[in-house]
N, C-alpha and C positions, 0 to 999 in steps of 0.2 A: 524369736519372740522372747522378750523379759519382760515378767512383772515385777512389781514392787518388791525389793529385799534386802538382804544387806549387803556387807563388803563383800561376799564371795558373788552377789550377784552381780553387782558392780566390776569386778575382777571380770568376770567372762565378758561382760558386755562390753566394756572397755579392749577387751584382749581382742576378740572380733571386730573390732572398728579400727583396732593398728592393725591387724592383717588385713583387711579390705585397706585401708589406708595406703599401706605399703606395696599391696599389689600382689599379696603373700596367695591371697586366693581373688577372687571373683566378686567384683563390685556389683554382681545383678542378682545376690543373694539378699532379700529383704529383711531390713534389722529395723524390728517392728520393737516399741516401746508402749507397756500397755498401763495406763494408769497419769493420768496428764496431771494430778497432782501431785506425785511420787517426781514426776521424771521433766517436770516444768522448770526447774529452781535450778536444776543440774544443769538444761539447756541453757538453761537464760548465766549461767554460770561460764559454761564454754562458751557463753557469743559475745558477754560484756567484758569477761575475764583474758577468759584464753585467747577468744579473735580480736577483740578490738582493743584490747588496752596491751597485752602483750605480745601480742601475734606469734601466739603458740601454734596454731593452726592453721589452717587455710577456711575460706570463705565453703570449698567445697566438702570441706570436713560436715561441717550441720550440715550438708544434704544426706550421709550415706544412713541415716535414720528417719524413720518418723512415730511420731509420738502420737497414739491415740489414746481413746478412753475405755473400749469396749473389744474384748475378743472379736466381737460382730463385726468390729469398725477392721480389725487387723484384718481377718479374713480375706478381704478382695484381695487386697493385696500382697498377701501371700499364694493366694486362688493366681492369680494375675502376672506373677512375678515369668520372667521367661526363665526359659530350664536353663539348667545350669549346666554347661559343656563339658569340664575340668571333671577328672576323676582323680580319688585319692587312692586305690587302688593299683 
């Protein structure tokens, strides 16, 4: 879960989406974005930017997030998410 903040916030969240990306860990780990005006401009940045004019990414990249407004809203979906198998341990 990220809310709004700065470059270190951004760093981790970013850093999490290349290891799910890469396969580093577990794609059924929910990476919740809380705050839809903070994290609106970034998406729309990766999907005009990154996917469609330079094709930095893949179309499945904007899935492994979702962007809500309300902890409330995160909740289920972290409530929801299935367990996670892989141990770091």
């Amino acid at each position: 879960v990220f809310f709004p903040g700065g470059l270190g916030t951004l760093d981790e969240a970013f850093e999490i989406l290349t290891l799910i990306q890469t396969k580093k860990i577990s794609d059924s780990i929910p990476i919740v974005l809380i705050g839809k005006e903070f994290w609106r401009p970034i998406d729309q940045w990766l999907s005009e930017y990154l996917y469609k004019k330079i094709k930095a990414v893949d179309s499945e990249d904007l899935r492994l997030y979702t962007i809500v407004d309300t902890a409330l809203e995160a909740y289920p979906i972290i409530k929801d998410a299935p367990p996670r198998l892989d141990s770091f341990y």
